[in-house]
C-alpha positions as CSV (number, residue, x, y, z in Angstrom):
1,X,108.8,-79.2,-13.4
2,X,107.5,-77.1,-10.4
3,X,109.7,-74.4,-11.8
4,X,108.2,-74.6,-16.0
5,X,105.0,-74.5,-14.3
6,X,105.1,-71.6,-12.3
7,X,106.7,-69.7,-15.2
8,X,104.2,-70.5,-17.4
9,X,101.7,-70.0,-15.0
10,X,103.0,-66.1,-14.5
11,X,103.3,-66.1,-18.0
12,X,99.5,-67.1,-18.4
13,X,98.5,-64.3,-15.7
14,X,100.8,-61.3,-17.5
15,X,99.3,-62.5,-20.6
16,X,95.6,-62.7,-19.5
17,X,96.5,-58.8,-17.8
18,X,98.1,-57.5,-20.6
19,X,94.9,-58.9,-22.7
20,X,92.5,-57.6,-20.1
21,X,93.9,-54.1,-20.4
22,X,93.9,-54.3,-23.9
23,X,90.5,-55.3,-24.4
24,X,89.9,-52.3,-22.1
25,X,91.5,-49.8,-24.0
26,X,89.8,-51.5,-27.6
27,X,86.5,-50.7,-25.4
28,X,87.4,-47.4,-25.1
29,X,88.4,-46.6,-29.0
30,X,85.5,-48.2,-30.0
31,X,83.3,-45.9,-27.6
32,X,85.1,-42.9,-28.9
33,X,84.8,-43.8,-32.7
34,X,81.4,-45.0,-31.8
35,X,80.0,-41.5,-30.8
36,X,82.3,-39.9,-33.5
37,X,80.6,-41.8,-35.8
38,X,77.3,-40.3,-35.2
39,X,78.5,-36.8,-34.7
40,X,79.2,-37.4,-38.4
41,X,75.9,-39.0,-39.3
42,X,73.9,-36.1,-37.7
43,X,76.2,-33.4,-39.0
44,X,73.5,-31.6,-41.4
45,X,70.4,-31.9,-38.8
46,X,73.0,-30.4,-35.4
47,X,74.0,-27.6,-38.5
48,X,70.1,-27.0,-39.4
49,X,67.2,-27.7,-36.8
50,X,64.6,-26.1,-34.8
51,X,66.1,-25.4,-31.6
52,X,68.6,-22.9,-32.9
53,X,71.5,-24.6,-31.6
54,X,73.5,-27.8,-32.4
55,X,71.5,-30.4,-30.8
56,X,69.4,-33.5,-32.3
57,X,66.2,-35.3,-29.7
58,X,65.0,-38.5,-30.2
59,X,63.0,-40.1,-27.9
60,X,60.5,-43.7,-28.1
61,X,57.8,-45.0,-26.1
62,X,58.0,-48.7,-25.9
63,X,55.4,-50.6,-24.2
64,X,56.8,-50.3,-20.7
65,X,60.0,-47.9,-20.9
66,X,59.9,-44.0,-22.1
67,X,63.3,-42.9,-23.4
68,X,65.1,-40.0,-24.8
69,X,68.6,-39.3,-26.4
70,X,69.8,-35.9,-26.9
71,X,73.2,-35.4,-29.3
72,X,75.0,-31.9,-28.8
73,X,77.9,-30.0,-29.3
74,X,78.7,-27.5,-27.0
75,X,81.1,-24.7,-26.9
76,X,82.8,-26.2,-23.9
77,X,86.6,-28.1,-24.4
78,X,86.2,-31.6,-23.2
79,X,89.0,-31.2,-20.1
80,X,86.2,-28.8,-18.6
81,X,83.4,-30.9,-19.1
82,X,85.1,-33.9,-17.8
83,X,86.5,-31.8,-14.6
84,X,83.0,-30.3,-14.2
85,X,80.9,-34.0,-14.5
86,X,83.3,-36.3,-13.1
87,X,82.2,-35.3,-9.7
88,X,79.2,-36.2,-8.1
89,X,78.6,-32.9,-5.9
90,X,78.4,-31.2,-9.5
91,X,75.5,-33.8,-10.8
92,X,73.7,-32.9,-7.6
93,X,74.6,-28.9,-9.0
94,X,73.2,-29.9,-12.0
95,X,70.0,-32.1,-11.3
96,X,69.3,-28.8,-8.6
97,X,68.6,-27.2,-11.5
98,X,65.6,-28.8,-12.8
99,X,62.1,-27.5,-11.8
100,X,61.1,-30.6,-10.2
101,X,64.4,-31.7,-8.6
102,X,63.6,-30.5,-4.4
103,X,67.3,-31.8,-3.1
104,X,70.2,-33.7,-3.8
105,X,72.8,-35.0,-1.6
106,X,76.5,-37.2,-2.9
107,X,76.9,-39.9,-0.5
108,X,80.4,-42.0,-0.7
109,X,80.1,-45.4,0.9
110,X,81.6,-48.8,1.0
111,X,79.4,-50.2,-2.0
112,X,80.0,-46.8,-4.3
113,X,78.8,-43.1,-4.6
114,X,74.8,-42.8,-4.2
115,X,72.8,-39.2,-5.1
116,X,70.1,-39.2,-2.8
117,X,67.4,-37.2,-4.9
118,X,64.3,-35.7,-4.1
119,X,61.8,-35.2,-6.9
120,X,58.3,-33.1,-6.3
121,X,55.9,-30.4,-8.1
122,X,57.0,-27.3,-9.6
123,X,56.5,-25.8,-6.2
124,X,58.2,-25.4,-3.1
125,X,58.1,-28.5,-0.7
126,X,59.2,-30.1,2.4
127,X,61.2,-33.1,1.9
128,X,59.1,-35.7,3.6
129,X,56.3,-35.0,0.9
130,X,58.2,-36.0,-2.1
131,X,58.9,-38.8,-3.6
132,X,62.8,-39.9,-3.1
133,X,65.1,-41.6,-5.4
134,X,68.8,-43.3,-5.1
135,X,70.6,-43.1,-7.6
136,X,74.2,-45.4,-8.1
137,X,76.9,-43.0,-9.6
138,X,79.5,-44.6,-11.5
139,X,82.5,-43.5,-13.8
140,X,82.5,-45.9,-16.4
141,X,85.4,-44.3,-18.8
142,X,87.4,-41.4,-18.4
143,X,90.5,-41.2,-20.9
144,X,92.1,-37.7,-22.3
145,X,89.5,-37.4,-25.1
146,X,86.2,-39.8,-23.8
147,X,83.9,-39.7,-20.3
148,X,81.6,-42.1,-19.3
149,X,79.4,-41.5,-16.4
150,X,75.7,-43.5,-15.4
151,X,73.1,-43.2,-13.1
152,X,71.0,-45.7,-12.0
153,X,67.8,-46.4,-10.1
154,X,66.0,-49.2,-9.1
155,X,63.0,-47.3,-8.3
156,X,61.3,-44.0,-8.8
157,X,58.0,-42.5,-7.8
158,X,54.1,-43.1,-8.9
159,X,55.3,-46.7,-10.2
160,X,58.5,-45.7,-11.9
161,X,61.1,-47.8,-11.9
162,X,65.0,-48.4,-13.4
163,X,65.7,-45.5,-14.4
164,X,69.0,-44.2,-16.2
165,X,71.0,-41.5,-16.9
166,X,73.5,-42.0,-19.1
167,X,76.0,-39.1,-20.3
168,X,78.8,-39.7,-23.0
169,X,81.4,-37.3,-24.0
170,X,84.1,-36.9,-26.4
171,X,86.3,-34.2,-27.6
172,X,86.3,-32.3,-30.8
173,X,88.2,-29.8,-32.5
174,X,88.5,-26.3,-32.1
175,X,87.8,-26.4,-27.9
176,X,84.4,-28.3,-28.7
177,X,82.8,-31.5,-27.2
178,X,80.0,-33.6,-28.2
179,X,77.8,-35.2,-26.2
180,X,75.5,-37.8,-25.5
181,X,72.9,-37.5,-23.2
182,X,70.1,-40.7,-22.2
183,X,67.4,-40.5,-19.9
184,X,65.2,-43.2,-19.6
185,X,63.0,-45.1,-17.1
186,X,60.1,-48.4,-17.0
187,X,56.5,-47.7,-16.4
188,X,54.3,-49.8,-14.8
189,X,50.7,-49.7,-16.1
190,X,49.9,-47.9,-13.2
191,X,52.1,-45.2,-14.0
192,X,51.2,-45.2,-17.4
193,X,47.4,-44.3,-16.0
194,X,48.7,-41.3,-13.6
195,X,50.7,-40.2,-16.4
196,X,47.9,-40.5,-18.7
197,X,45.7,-38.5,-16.2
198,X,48.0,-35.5,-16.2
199,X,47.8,-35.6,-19.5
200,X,44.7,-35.4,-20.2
201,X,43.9,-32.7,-16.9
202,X,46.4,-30.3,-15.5
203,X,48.7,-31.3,-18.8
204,X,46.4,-31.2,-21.1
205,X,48.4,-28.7,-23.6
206,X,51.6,-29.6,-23.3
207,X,53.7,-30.8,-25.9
208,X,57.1,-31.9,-26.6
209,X,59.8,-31.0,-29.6
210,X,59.3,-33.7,-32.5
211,X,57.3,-31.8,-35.1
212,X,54.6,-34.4,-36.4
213,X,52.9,-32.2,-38.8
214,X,51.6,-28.6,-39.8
215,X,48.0,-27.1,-38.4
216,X,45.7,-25.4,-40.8
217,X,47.7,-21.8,-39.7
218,X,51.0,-23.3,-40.7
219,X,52.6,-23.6,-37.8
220,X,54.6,-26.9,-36.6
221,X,52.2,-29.3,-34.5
222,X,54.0,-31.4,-31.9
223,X,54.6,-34.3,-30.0
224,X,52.4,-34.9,-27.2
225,X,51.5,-37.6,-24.8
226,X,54.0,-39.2,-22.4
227,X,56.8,-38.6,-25.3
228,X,56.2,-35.3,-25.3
229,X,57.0,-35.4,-21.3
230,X,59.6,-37.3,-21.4
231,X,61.3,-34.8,-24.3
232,X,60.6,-32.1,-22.1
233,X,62.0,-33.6,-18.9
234,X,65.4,-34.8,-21.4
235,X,66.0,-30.9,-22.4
236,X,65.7,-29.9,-19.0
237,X,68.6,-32.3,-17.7
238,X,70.5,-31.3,-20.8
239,X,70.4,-27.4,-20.5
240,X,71.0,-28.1,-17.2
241,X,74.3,-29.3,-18.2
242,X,74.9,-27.0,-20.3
243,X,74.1,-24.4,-18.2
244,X,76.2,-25.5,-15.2
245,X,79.6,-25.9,-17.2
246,X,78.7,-22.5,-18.6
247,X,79.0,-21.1,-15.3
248,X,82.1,-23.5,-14.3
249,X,84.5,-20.8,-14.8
250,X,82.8,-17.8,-12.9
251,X,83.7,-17.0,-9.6
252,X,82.9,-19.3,-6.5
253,X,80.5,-16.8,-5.4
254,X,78.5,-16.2,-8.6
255,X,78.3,-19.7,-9.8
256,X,75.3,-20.4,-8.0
257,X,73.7,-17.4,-9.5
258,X,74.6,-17.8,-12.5
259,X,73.7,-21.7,-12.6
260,X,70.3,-20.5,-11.6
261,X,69.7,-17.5,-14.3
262,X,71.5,-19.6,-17.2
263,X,69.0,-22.6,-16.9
264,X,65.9,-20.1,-16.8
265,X,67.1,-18.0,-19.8
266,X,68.2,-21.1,-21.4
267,X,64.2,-22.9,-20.7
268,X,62.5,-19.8,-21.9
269,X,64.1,-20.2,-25.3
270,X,61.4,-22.9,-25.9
271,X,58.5,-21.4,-23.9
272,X,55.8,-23.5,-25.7
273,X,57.4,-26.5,-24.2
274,X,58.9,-25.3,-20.9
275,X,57.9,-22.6,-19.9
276,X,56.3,-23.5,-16.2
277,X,56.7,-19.8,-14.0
278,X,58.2,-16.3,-13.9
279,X,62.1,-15.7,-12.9
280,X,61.5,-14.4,-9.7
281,X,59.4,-17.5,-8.5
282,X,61.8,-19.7,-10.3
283,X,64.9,-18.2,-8.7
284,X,63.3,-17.9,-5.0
285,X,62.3,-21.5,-5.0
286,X,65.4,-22.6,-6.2
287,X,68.0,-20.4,-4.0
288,X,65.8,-21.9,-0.9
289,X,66.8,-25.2,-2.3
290,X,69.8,-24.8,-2.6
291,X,70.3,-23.7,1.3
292,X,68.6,-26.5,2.2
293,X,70.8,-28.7,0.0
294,X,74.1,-27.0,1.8
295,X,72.4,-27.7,5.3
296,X,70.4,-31.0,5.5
297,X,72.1,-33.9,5.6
């Protein structure tokens, strides 16, 4: 009896393995045909759209979290962009990039992989003067033709909190991926009054990308408000991406460089939304960063 029951007993465990991977792999084809799935449901607004490119925004303002989606293909094959973004040194590469990002540092420690991120103004500043977030890194798929990766906080500046990035990927034909980009966080009310403040002060004319209607001369009139930030701050983190697998495949030398020009070029595209500086100011703050990024720990 001893014996029948420890055979069915590793019996019941291969079983319950087996299953387990299984259900795994049925996650992971159901992720894939998921965001397949809406590749083919946006086909004709990626093919025809305002931002010249193949890339649908969408973003909602709920009563206490902003979020926004971004849908792209990209002239990248997926093996690159899953080298290039399974790695969190390259998201610190990436979120470098962005006007207000001051420094970010990959940290590997008994409870996971942490990006230690500073966020500021759009002007230089020394790290005890802005606000820092912790982000937890975590893979959560990577197969041949799917990626996975999240980033969460539990709190951000000025009453943010629990934020997310969230960054899907899966291959297409002809050397092309699509991906899927969220970025979302909670606002307390008093967040939602700073915000509000900016808005109506320093931030007064700043818009985001959802066309709402026409003004009297005929030209598109946009979204505003905290949607229109948090559009904005969504198509910086994606050209961002962009931008840095772009310059994957340069030199060791020149990526920096090239990371650093790409993203500006790419952000002037849309000037009525992002434009925030000149080059030269842009590029000097940002190489500064980047030395101090190499050198403080």
């Amino acid at each position: 009896m001893h014996k029948r029951f420890g055979s069915s007993w590793l019996r019941g465990l291969l079983w319950v393995c087996v299953a387990g991977f299984a259900c795994a792999a049925m996650a992971k084809s159901d992720a894939v045909a998921t965001l397949l799935a809406k590749h083919t449901s946006l086909d004709e607004q990626l093919r025809q759209n305002q931002f010249k490119r193949p890339l649908v925004l969408d973003s909602s303002d709920l009563p206490n979290r902003l979020k926004g989606d971004i849908y792209a293909v990209i002239d990248h094959p997926f093996g690159a962009v899953s080298a290039g973004l399974n790695d969190p040194d390259h998201w610190c590469d990436v979120m470098l990039l962005h006007i207000n990002t001051k420094y970010c540092h990959a940290m590997v420690g008994q409870s996971g992989t942490t990006l230690r991120v500073h966020i500021g103004k759009k002007t230089p500043e020394i790290l005890v003067n802005v606000a820092r977030v912790e982000f937890n890194y975590s893979v959560v798929a990577v197969t041949p033709e799917y990626l996975e990766i999240m980033l969460n906080a539990k709190d951000g500046p000025m009453g943010t909190s629990d934020y997310l990035i969230r960054l899907e990927a899966v291959t297409l034909p002809n050397a092309k991926t699509f991906l899927h980009l969220t970025y979302s966080y909670t606002v307390n009310f008093a967040a939602r009054l700073a915000m509000q403040t900016y808005l109506g002060t320093v931030g007064s004319g700043k818009v985001g990308f959802t066309v709402i209607g026409t003004g009297a001369d005929g030209r598109p009139q946009y979204m505003g408000g905290v949607r229109g930030l948090m559009e904005r701050n969504t198509m910086r983190y994606y050209l961002a991406i962009d931008t840095f697998l772009g310059a994957a495949s340069a030199a060791p030398g020149t990526q920096l460089e090239k990371r650093l020009q790409g993203w500006f070029t790419a952000i002037e595209q849309y000037p009525r939304q992002l434009h925030e500086m000149d080059r030269a100011q842009y590029l000097e703050m940002k190489r500064a960063e980047y030395l101090r990024q190499q050198t403080v720990r």
